[in-house]
C-alpha positions in Angstrom: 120.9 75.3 191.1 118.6 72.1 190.1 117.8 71.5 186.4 113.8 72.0 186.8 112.9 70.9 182.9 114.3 67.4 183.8 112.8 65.0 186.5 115.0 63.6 188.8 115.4 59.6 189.1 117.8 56.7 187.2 119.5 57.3 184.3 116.7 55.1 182.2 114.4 58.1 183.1 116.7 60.7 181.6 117.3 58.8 178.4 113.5 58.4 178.2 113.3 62.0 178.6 115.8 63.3 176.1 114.3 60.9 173.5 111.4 62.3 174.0 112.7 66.1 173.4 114.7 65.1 170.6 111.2 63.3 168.7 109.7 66.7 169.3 112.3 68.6 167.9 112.4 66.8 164.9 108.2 66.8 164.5 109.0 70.5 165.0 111.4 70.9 162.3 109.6 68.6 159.4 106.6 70.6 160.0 108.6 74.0 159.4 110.1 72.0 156.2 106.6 71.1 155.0 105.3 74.6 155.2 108.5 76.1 153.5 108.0 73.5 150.7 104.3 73.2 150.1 103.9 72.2 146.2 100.4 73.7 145.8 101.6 76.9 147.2 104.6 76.7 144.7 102.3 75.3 141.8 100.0 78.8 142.9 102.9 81.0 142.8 104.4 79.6 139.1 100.6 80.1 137.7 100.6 84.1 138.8 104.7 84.4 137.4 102.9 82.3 133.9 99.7 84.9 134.0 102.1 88.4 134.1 104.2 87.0 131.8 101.4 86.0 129.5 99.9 89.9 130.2 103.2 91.3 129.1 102.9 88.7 126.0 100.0 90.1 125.0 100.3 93.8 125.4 103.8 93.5 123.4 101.8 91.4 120.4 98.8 94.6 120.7 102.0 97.0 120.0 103.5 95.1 117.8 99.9 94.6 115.6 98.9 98.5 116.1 103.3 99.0 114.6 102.2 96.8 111.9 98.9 98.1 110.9 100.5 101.8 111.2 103.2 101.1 108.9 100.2 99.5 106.2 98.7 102.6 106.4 102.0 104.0 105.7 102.3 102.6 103.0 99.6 102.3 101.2 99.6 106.2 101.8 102.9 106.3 99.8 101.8 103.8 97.1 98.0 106.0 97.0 100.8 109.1 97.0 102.9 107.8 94.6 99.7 106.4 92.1 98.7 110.3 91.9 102.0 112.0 91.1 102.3 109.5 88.5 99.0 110.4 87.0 99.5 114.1 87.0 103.0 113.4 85.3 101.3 111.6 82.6 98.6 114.6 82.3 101.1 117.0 82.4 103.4 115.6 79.7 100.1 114.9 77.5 98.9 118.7 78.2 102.2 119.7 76.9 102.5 117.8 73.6 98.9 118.3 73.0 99.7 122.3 73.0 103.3 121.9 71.2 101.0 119.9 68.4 98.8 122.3 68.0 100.9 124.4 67.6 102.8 122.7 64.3 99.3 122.5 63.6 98.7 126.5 63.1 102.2 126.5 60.9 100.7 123.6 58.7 97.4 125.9 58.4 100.4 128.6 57.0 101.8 125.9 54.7 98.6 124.9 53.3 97.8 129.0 52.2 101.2 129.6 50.8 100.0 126.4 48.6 96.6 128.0 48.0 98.6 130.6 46.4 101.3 129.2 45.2 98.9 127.6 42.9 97.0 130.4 42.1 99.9 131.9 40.6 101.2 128.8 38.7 98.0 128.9 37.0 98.9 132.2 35.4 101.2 132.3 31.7 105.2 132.5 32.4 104.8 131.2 36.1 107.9 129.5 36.1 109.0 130.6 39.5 105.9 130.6 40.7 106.1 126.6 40.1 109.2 126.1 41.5 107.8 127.7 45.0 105.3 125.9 44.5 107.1 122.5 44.7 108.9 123.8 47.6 106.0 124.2 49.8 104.7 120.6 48.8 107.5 118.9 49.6 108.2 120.9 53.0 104.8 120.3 53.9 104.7 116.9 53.1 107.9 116.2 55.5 105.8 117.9 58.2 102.9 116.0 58.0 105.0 113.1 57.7 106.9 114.2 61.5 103.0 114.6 62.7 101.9 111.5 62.0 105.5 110.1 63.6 103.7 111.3 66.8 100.4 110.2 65.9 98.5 112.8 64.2 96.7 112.6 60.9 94.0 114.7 59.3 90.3 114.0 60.4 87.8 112.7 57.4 85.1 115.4 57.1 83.6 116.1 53.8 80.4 114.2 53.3 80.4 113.1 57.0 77.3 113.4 58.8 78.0 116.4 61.7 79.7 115.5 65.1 80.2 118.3 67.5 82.6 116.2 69.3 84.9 116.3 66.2 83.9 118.8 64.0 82.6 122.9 64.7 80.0 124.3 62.7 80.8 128.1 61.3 77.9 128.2 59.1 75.3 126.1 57.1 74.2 126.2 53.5 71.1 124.9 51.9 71.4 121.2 50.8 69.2 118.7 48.9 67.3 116.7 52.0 69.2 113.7 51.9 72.6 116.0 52.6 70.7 117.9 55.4 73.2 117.4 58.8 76.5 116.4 56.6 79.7 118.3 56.0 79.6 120.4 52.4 82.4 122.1 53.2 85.4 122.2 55.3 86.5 125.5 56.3 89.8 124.2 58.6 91.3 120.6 58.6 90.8 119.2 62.5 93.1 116.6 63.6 93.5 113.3 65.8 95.7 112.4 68.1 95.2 108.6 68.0 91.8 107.7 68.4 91.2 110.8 70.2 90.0 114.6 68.7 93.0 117.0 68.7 91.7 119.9 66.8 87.6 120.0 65.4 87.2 120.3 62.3 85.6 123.8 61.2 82.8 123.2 58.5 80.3 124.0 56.8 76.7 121.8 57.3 74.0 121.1 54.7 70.6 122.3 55.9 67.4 121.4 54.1 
């Protein structure tokens, strides 16, 4: 059977004619080549690869800055937490001593009675023993005030202070010249301080004109 896709005639012809076929084949095959390696379709592709990984960039730095701020929170919870146990430590211990105080306080109220008669008796003749007890009592009490004011308690001034109902409680009032009217004639109970602040008032008697 006869080759139909070449023309018959001299072997120039058929050189011609294979030259020809071999220039389109190539033409063919750089095109292909061209289309396969097309830099603004690759420069396209590498800017949508950039933007997802700059997307996933992103939503990892929003986690990581919500982590963050969640574990601020956290903590200044803790710290807010901690601030407040501290405080009702504090309260608690001062509640404490203020009652253990008070109560050394009520024994020193005892002390200073078995003095009020102690020396009642030692004014009386032959009151030898009387004295002695007496002396006792002084110098026990004065080893407890001195432990008191260890912790910071000592006796409030009254007498001949004007009237403070932050410091001091009124029981009664007697009548007094009008320059004494509103100050302390009497003081029925020593108060106390604890510092700078009032421990126990004071329970006295005020001049009223």
């Amino acid at each position: 059977m006869k080759d139909e896709t070449k023309p018959a005639g001299s072997p120039a012809a058929e050189e011609a004619f294979s030259a020809i076929a071999a220039a389109a084949e190539l033409e063919a095959s750089l095109a292909a080549g061209a289309e396969t390696h097309d830099p603004d379709r690759q420069v396209a592709e590498l800017e949508a690869e950039l933007a997802e990984v700059g997307a996933l960039v992103e939503e990892k730095q929003a986690a990581l800055a919500e982590a963050e701020a969640r574990a601020e929170r956290a903590q200044a919870e803790i710290s807010r937490a901690g601030e407040r146990l501290r405080r009702d430590a504090e309260r608690g211990a001062e509640r404490k001593i203020r009652e253990l105080l008070l109560a050394q306080l009520e024994l020193l109220d005892d002390l200073d009675r078995t003095l009020e008669a102690a020396r009642a008796a030692g004014a009386a003749p032959a009151a030898d023993a009387g004295t002695r007890l007496l002396e006792g009592v002084e110098l026990v009490r004065r080893r407890f005030v001195g432990a008191l004011e260890r912790w910071g308690v000592r006796p409030q001034v009254a007498l001949g202070e004007r009237f403070d109902p932050t410091l001091h409680e009124a029981v009664s009032a007697q009548p007094a010249p009008p320059e004494r009217a509103g100050t302390i004639v009497a003081v029925v109970r020593e108060g106390y301080l604890l510092g700078e602040d009032p421990l126990r008032p004071a329970r006295v008697v005020v001049g009223k004109a």
